[in-house]
N, C-alpha and C positions, 0 to 999 in steps of 0.2 A: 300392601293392602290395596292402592288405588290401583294399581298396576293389575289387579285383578278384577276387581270393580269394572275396572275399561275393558278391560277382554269380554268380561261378561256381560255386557253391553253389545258388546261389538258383534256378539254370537247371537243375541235375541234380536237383534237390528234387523227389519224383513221389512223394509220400506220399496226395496229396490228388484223384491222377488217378483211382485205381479209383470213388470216388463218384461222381467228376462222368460219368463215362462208365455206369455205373449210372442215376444220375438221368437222363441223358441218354436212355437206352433205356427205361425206364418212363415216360418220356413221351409218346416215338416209339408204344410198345404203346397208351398209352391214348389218341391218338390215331387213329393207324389202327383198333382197335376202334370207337370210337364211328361212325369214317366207315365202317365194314364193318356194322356193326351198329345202325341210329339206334333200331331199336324198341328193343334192351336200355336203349340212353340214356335211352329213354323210362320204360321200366319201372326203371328204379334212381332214376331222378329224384322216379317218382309214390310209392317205397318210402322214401324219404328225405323228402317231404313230409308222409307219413303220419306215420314218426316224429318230426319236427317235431311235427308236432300233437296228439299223444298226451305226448309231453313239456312242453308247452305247458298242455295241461287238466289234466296230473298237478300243475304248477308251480302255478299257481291257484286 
């Protein structure tokens, strides 16, 4: 009987749905962004290579 009690707990438990349904939609967003938009991909990629390499010759 407890053994069931915890199952059915375990099944009504929805503490942890609001994130996953979040992360779930900021992925779907940065997806479809990049395929609507590749030159931004382009330019945050070439902005993020730069700082790369400014951190890089600061480190050295």
């Amino acid at each position: 009987m407890k053994n069931l009690l915890l199952k059915l707990r375990i099944l009504k438990d929805t503490r942890g749905q609001d994130l996953i349904e979040y992360a779930l939609m900021a992925g779907f967003v940065a997806v479809a962004a990049g395929a609507i938009m590749p030159g931004v991909s382009v330019s945050i990629s070439q902005i993020f290579s730069k700082v790369a390499s400014v951190l890089s010759s600061a480190n050295g």
